[in-house]
Structure formats: C-alpha cells, structure tokens
C-alpha positions in Angstrom: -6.8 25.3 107.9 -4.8 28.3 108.1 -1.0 28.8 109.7 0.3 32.1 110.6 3.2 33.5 112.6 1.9 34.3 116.0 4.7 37.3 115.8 6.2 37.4 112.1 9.8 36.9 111.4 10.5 36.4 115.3 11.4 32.7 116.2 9.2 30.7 118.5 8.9 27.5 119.7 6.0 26.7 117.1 8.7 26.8 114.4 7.7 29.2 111.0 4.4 29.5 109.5 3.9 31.4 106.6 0.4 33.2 105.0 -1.3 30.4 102.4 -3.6 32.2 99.5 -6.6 33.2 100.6 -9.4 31.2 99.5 -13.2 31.5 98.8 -14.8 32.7 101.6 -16.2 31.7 104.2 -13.5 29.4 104.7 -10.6 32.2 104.7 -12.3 33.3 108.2 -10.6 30.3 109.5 -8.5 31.2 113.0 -4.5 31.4 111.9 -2.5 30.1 114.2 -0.9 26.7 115.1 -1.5 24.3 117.4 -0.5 24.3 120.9 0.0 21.6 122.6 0.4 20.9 126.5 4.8 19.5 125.5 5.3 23.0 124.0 3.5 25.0 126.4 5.7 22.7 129.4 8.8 23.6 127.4 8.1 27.1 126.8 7.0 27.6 130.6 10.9 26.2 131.5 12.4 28.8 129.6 10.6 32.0 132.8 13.2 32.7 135.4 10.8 32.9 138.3 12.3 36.6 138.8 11.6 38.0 142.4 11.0 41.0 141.4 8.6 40.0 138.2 8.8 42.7 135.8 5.8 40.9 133.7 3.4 41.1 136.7 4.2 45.0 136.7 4.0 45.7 132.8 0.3 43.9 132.6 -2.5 46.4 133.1 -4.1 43.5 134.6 -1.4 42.7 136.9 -2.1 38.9 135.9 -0.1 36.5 138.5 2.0 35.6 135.6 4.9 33.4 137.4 2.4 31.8 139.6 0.2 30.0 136.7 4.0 29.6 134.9 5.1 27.8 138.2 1.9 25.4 138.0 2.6 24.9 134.0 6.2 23.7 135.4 4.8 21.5 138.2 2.1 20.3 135.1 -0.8 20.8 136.9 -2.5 22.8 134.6 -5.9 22.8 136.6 -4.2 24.7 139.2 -2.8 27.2 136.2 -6.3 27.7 135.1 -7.1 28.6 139.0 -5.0 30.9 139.4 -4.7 32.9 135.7 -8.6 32.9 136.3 -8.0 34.8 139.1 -7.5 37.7 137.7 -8.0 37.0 134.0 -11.8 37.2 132.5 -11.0 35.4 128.9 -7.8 34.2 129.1 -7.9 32.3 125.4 -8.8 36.1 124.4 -4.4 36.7 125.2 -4.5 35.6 121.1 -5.4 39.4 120.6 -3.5 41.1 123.9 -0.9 43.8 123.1 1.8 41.9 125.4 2.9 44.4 127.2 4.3 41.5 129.6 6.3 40.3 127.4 7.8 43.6 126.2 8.9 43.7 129.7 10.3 40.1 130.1 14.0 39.5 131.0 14.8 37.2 128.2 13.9 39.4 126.0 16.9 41.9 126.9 19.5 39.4 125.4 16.7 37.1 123.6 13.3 36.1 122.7 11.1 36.9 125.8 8.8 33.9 127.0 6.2 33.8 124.9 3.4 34.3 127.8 1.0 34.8 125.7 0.9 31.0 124.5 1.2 29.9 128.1 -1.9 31.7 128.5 -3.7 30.7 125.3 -4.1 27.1 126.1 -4.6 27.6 129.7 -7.0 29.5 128.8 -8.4 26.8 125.9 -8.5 23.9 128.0 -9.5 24.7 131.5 -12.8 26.2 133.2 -14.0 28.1 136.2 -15.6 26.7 138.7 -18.9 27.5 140.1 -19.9 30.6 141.7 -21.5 29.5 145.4 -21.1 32.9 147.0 -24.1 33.5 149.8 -26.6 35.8 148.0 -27.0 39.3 149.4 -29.7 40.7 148.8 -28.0 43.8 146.4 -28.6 44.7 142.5 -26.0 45.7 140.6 -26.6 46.8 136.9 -24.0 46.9 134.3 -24.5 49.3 131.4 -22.5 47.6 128.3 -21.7 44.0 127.6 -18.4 44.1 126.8 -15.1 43.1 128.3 -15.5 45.3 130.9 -19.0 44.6 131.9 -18.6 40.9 131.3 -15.3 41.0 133.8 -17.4 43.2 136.4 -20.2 40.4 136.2 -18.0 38.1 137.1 -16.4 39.5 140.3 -19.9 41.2 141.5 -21.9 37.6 141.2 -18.6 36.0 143.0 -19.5 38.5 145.9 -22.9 37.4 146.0 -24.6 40.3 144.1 -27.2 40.3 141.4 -26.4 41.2 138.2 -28.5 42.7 135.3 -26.2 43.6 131.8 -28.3 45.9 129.9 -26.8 45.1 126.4 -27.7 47.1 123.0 -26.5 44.5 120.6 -28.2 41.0 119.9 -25.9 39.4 122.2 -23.4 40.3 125.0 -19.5 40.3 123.8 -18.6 43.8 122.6 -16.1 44.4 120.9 -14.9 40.5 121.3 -18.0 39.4 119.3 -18.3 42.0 117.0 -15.1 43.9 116.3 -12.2 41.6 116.4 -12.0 39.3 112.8 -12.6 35.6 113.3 -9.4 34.8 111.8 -7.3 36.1 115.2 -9.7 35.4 117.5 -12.5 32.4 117.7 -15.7 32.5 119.1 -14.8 29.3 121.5 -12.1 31.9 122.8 -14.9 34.0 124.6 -18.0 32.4 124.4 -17.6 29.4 127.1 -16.7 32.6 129.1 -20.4 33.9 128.6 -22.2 30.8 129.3 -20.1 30.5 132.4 -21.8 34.0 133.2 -25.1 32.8 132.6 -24.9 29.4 134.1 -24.1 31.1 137.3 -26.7 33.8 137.3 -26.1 36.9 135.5 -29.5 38.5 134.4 -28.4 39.2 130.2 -31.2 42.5 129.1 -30.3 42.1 125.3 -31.5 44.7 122.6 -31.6 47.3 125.2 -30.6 50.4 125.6 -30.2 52.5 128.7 -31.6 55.8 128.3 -33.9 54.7 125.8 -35.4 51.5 125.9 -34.8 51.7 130.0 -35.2 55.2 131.8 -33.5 55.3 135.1 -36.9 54.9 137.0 -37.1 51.2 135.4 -33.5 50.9 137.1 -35.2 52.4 140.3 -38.0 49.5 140.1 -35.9 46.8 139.5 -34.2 47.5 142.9 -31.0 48.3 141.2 -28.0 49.7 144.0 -25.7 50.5 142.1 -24.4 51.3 138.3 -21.1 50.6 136.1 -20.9 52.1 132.8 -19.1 50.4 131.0 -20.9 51.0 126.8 -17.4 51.3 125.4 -16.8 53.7 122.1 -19.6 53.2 119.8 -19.6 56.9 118.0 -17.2 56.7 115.2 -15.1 59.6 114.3 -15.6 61.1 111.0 -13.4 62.4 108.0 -15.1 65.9 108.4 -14.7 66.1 104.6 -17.5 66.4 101.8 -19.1 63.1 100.3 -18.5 61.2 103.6 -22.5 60.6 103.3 -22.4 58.8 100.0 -23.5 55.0 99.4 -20.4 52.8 100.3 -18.6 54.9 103.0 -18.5 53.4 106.1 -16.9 53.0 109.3 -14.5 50.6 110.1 -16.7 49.7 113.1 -19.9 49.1 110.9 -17.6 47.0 108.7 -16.3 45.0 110.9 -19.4 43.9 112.5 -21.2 43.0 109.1 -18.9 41.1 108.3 -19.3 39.1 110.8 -23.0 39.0 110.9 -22.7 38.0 107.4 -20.2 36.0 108.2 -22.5 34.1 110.5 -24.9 33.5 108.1 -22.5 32.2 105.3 -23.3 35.1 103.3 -21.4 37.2 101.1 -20.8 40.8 102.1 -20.1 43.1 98.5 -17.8 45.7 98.9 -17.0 45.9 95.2 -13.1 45.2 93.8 -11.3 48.2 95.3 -11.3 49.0 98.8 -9.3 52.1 100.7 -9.1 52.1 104.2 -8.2 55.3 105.4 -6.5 55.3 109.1 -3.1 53.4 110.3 -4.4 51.7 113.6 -4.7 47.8 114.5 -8.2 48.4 113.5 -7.5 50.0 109.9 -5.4 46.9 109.9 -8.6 44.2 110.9 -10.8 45.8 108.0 -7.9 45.8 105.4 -7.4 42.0 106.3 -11.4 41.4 106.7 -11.7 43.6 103.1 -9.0 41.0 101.3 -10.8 38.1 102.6 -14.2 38.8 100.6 -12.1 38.3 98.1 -11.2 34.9 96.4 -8.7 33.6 94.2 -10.6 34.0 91.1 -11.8 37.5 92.1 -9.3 38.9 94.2 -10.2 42.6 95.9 -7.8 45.6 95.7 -7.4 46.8 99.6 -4.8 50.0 100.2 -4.5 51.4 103.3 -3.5 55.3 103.7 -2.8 56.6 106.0 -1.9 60.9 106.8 2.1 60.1 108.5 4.4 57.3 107.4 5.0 54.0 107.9 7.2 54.7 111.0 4.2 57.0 112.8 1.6 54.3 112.3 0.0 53.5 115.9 -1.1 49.8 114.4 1.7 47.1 116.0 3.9 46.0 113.7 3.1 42.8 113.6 0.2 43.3 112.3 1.4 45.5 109.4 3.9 43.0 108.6 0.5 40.5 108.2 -1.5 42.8 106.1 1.2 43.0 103.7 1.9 39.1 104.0 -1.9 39.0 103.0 -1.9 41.4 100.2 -2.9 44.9 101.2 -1.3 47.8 100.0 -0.3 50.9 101.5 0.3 54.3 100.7 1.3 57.5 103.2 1.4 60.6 103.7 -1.5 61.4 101.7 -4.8 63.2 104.0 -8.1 63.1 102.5 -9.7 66.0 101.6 -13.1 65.0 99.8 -14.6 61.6 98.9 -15.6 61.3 95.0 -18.8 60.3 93.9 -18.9 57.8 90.5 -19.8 61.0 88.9 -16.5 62.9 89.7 -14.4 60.5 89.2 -15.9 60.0 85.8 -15.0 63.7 85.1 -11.7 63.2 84.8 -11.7 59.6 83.6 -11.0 58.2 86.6 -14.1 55.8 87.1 -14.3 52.9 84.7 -18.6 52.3 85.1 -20.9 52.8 81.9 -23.5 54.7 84.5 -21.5 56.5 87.2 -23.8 57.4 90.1 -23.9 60.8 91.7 -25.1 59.0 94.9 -22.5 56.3 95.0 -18.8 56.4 96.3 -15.9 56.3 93.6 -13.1 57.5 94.8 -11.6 59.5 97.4 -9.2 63.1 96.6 -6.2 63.3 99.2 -3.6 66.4 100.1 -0.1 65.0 99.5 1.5 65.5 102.6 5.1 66.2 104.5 6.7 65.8 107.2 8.1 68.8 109.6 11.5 68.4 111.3 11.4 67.2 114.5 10.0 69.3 117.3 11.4 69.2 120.9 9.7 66.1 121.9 10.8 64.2 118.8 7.6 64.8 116.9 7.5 65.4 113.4 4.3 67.0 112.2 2.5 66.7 108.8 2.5 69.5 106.4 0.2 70.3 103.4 2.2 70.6 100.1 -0.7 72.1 97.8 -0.2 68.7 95.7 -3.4 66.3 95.4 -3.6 62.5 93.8 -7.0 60.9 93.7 -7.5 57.2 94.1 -11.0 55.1 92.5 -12.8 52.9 95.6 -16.1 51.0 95.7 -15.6 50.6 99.0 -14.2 53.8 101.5 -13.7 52.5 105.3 -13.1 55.2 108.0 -11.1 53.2 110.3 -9.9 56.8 113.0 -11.1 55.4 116.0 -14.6 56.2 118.4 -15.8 58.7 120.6 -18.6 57.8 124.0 -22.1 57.7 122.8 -23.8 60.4 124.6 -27.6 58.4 124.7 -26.8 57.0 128.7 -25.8 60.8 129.7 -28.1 62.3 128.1 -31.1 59.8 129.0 -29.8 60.1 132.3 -29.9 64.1 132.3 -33.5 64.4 131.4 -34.1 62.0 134.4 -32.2 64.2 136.9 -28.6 62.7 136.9 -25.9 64.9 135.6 -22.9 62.7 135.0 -20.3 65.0 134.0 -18.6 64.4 131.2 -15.4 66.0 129.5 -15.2 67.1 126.1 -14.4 64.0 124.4 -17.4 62.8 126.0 -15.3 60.5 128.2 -17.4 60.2 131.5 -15.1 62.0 135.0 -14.3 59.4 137.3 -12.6 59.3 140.5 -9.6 56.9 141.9 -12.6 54.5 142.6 -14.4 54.9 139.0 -17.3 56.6 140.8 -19.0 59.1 138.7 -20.3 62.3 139.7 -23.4 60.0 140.9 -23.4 58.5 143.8 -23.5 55.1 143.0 -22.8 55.4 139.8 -19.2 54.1 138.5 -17.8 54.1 134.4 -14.8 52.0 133.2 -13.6 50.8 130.0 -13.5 52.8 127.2 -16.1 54.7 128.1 -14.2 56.6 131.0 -10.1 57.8 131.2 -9.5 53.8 132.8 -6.6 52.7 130.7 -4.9 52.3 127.1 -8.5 50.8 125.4 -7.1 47.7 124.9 -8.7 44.1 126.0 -6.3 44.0 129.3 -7.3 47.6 130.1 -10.5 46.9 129.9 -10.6 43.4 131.9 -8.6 45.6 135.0 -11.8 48.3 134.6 -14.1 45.9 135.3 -12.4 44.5 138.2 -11.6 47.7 139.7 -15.1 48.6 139.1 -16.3 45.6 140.9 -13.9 45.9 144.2 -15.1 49.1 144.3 -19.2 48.9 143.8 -18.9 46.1 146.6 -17.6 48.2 149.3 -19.8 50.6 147.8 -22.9 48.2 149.0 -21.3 47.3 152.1 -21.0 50.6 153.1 -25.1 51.0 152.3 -25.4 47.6 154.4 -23.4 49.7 157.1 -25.5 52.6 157.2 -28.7 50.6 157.7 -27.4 48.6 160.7 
C-alpha cells in the first residue's frame, strides 16, 4: 500500500511519508495516504482555538461550520461531527482533494502549522453517514441537468425539502468529475460513492446515458411534470492547442485521458500510451495525467512523462504540492517553451528525431515548441511570455492537452431550437443572476457551467446548494400563486 505526504515537506501529525517505486499496474492506482485514526484526529482537533471570529468558516467557499464539527471531535462525539459537517458538506471524505483554502486562512498557521482541517474532515467524513431523508413530499419536480458535484449536492438539499428529483446524466454513471476526472491514487471511490447510494436510497430519480438536448427535448421535460431546472453539466469541451497535427493518432486531451484510465482502470486493463509522454499545460490537472501517465508504467518498463508548460515554474497555476509530488514520482519538466505544431512519426523521422523502422504520417511523434521569455514586470506584477524566434522539438507517443474546458453548447443549443434562449457569454458560460436563475424563468445554472465560483470541488458543492435554496423558494412562490 502506498504512503505519501498529505502536504510534502510540511510537518504533520501523521509523521513523514515518502513516494515508494511505482509498481506494475494496477496496483500503483492504490490511494496514497496514511491512515487516520480517531487518537490523531482527537489530538489534531485540540490544537483549533475556537476563534470567535472564525476566519476558516469565512475562507471556505462552502462556509462549512468548521469549529462546530471541531468542537464535537473535542467533546468525541464524532456522530454529532458527521451531523453537523453534513450540514453543509455533500462528500466530506472528498476534503482528500479540496484546495484548503480554510486552512490558508487558519490562525496557527501565522506563527505555525495551521490545523490540518482537512484530516478532521477526511475521517469524519470516512466513518459516519447521513441519516434518512423523511421530508413530507410536495408534489414538485425538480430536474438536474449534470451529475456532478453540483447536481449531486442540489439533489440532496431539493429531496430534503421534499421535492422530486430527476438527474439527467450523460455518462454511464452519475459522479462527474469525482468519478471520472480525479486519479484513484488521491481520491477513492468509497470517498464519494456511499454519498450516491445515499442519493438513491432516498429517492433521487438517476436518467443515465442521457443527454439533454438530444436524447431529451425540453417537451419530454414538459411531460414529466418537471417545475423547475439547474444546469449544472460542468466543462466538458476541452480547449485546444489551435496548432497543426493536433488531429493526429495519440493526441489527446487531458480529460479523455483521465477518464480511460480509469475505465481501463476498472477493468484491470492496460491503457498504451507508448514510452514517452508530454503533457503540455501547468495546472493540477496537467499534474493528475503526468502522475496517471507514470503509473502505466512499471518498474521494468518505466514511461518517460515531461510536463511543459509556456511560463515558469513560479507562474504555474497547479498547487505546489502537487508539483513537488510529480517530481517525487518521476515526471519531468520543462518551461517556457509554447507549442507551435505537433510532429507526425514522419517529421520527426526527417530530421532523425523518431527512432521507429516505419514512421507513420498518421501517428503522433513529437511535438515542435517556440522557446520562450519572459517580459519585465508590468504594473500589476505580471510578466508576460515573449517569442524568441528559437524552436527545440521533443519525440512523444503520447501528446496530452491538459489547458482546461469550455461549456458544452448541446443544452443551449437544444434548448434554442425548442424556444428557450438561455443567454450565454462568450466563453459559453451560461448568465446568471444573484439567485443562479438564468434568463429562463425557472431555469437556474451553477458549477462550472455558469460564473458560480473558483471550479473547484467546494465551489461547486456551495453551487449546488445555492441552487437548491433558491429553486425551493422558487416552487413556493408557484405554490403561492395558485392559492
């Protein structure tokens, strides 16, 4: 089993864990962390100072009741913790993947090491449960476009107000971005699924392998008796290079990556990427391929994973943890280099580059890149990149795309040739108001999908809930009007 450092080179009350060699997969999946246990979580919970003005509570998009759950860690009624971090907190094992923005905030951390919430949270989270939903039914439908965090977290509140809920999901199952686009190895199914099957034990109406605006028009929606919509179908258009070969065999995005991996993971089967993989972005998702990419790897056949990215080191968005573990793990890096055009086998062969008997004009081989600089600093502090004329070029069997997603435009679109204009912005983010309705009435968006938030997992789990508090007085205010 594998050990890690939760936060590498920072002290913490699990002691120090350091990266093993990776071994033949699918083994080196395996979740890397330590254990919790209830004495370190008790001693860890001694170390919050019960602040009246808790500057945790503020810094978490989710405005989680962080000293409260703390207070019944301390008291060791961890039942009650679960209550009340449940609360507010959809998947609160998930807090192995949340930014932390409550501890960046945390007084001990001025003079210190902050409490390590996070932990606290984890195996509150791990080993307690909600309880049944036994809200009065109403007799109002509420359909949730994506089945994501968002969605998922909306479900939850709506059924606790007694509405019915229908999640229209595209993917085999519900989960998002928590099933398909986080890597096993920092975050577990357990983590999220118990979550689901609390969903469905309790009601909500799962529409798998659908699609709104295709597979269901908005006069199904009409028939079903729906009331009211969240959108909530998160970022699933990749961004692309914009460069020539991007459509050759073995380019990808990180997004389709990540996600066969884990389908193949699923299935104990090998996914080929070839020896030598660039990722090309400098995100915490250029950082989950890179480490997914060295895993397919094995001791005997290890894979060659750079990541390069356009700025340097110090302008790279991905936390730093996380950089620190992709090194730990193998992965190279390389910066300030843009790419300009991907290389078939073919080019690279012409200048000797590409080391296959047959090189294929079809088939990535390598990718060129602008070797770049950076400007002085501007008034805000930013330094620009600059072209220099120079180029390097660098062999891959394997190019991931890892520069972020844009909306999907199928539900707006779908939607449009029905009659409802939902206006959108250029980005293809859909316009919300302070209530996340929609230009629709009756129609609200959250998560990634709309301007909610930073698009991480907390974001998203405060989306949902807003979206809820919001469709329910939306419904109550129809109830009104009928009286």
């Amino acid at each position: 089993m594998y050990i890690t450092p939760i936060k590498s080179a920072v002290p913490n009350f699990y002691g120090n864990f350091k990266h093993p060699q990776l071994v033949d997969h699918p083994d080196n999946f395996n979740v890397l962390e330590p254990e919790v246990t209830l004495s370190n979580v008790k001693e860890e919970a001694q170390r919050c100072l019960s602040c009246k003005t808790p500057r945790c509570v503020e810094a978490c998009p989710n405005h989680n009741p962080i000293p409260f759950f703390i207070k019944a860690v301390k008291e060791d009624d961890i039942e009650k913790a679960g209550e009340i971090l449940r609360s507010t907190q959809s998947f609160p094992s998930c807090s192995r993947i949340c930014f932390h923005k409550c501890e960046d905030a945390c007084v001990r951390g001025i003079k210190g090491d902050p409490v390590e919430i996070d932990k606290i949270e984890r195996y509150i989270g791990d080993n307690t449960f909600d309880k049944p939903i036994t809200a009065p039914d109403t007799g109002r439908k509420v359909g949730i476009i994506g089945g994501g965090p968002a969605g998922l977290t909306a479900a939850k509140e709506l059924r606790k107000k007694g509405h019915e809920v229908h999640i229209f999901e595209a993917d085999p199952e519900v989960g998002g971005v928590l099933r398909y686009g986080i890597p096993s190895f920092r975050l577990p199914k357990d983590s999220f699924e118990k979550e689901i099957n609390f969903l469905k034990d309790n009601g909500v109406i799962f529409h798998t392998r659908t699609e709104v605006g295709t597979d269901v028009r908005v006069d199904d929606l009409r028939n079903m008796g729906i009331d009211a919509l969240f959108i909530c179908s998160g970022t699933g258009k990749p961004r692309k290079l914009n460069v020539r070969g991007e459509d050759l065999k073995g380019v990808e995005t990180s997004h389709t990556f990540l996600k066969r991996v884990k389908l193949a993971e699923k299935k104990s089967q090998l996914y080929d990427i070839g020896d030598k993989v660039i990722v090309i972005g400098g995100g915490n998702v250029a950082m989950d391929a890179a480490r997914s990419a060295i895993r397919l790897g094995s001791k005997k056949n290890p894979k060659d994973v750079e990541i390069v990215y356009r700025r340097s080191e110090n302008e790279m968005p991905a936390r730093k943890n996380e950089i620190v573990d992709a090194k730990e793990e193998g992965v190279k890096f390389d910066y300030l280099l843009a790419p300009v055009k991907v290389l078939s086998e073919a080019d690279m062969a012409e200048y000797g580059l590409c080391s296959k008997q047959n090189p294929s004009f079809d088939k990535v081989g390598g990718v060129k890149f602008e070797v770049m600089e950076l400007s002085d600093p501007d008034e805000s502090g930013r330094r620009s990149i600059v072209p220099t004329g120079k180029f390097v070029r660098k062999e891959a069997d394997t190019v991931i795309v890892a520069l972020g997603n844009m909306p999907k435009s199928v539900i707006k679109s779908g939607f449009e040739e029905d009659g409802l204009y939902i206006t959108a912005d250029n980005k293809g983010q859909v316009e919300i108001d302070k209530n996340l309705q929609t230009s629709v009435d009756g129609i609200f968006a959250g998560g990634d999908v709309a301007p909610t938030g930073g698009l991480t997992l907390t974001d998203a789990i405060a989306a949902g809930r807003k979206a809820a508090e919001s469709i329910d007085t939306y419904l109550k205010n129809l109830d009104n009007q009928n009286i």
